[in-house]
C-alpha positions in Angstrom: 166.2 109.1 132.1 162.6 107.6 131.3 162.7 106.2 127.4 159.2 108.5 127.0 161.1 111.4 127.7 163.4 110.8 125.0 161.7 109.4 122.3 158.0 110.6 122.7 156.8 107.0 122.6 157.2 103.4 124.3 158.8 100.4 122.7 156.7 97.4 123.7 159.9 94.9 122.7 161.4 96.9 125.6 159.3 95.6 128.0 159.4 93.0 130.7 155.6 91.9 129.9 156.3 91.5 125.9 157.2 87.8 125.8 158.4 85.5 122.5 156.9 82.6 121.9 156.2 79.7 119.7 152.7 79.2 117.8 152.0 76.1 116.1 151.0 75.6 112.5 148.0 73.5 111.7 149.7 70.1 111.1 151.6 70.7 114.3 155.3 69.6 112.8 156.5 73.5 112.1 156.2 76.7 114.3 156.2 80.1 113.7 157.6 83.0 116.4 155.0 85.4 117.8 155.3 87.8 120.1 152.2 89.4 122.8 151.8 91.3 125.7 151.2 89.8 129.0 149.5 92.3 130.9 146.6 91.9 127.7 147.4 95.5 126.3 147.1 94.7 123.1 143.2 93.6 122.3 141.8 92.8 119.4 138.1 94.4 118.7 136.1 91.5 120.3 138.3 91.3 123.3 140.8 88.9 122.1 144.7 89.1 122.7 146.9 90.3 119.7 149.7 88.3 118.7 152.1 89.9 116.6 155.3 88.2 114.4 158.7 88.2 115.8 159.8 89.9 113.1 157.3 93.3 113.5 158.5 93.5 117.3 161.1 96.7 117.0 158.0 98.7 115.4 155.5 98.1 118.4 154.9 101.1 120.1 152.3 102.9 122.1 151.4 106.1 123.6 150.6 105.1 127.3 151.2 101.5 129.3 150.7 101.4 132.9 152.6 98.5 133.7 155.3 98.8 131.6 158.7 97.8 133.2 161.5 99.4 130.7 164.5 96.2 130.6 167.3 98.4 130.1 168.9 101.6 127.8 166.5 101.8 124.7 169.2 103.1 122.1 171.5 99.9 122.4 168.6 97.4 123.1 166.7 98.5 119.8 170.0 98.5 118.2 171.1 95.0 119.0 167.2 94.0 118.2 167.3 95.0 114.6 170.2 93.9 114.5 169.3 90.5 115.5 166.1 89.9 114.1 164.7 88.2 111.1 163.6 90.0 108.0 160.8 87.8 107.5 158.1 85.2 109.5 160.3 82.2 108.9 158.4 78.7 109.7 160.8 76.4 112.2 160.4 72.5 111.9 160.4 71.1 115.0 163.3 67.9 115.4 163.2 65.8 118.0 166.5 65.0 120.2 168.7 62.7 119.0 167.2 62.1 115.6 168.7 64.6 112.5 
């Protein structure tokens, strides 16, 4: 069963092409999760991609997406997700191996 025909609506965290990663702060010793979409389906008005926080992912949805691949069932996966995720955007400090 397609997850549109169920729910009305696509979950982007759901999807092959939404992708975690890491964006550096300014003094480039701490990091912050972010999450975007790599097929570029979420713009900002002047063209640029959107980045959203890790943390925001389960709420991401849209209407429509052409290339979206589903990963799996969307009941458990958004289960596990909220499950799993941070109730905040925590800021990481990166540690270098071998060192405390």
């Amino acid at each position: 069963m397609k997850e549109k025909e169920t729910t009305g609506k696509i979950y982007c965290a759901n999807c092959r092409y939404c992708v975690l990663f890491r964006k550096l702060t300014s003094d480039k010793t701490r990091y912050t999760l972010r999450v975007k979409c790599t097929q570029e389906m979420w713009k900002k008005k002047l063209g640029e991609d959107k980045m959203y926080k890790y943390f925001t992912v389960g709420r991401r949805t849209v209407k429509k997406c052409a290339p979206y691949k589903q990963m799996g069932d969307l009941k458990s996966f958004l289960r596990l997700l909220r499950k799993s995720l941070p109730v905040r955007d925590d800021v990481y400090t990166i540690t270098k191996k071998g060192k405390p």
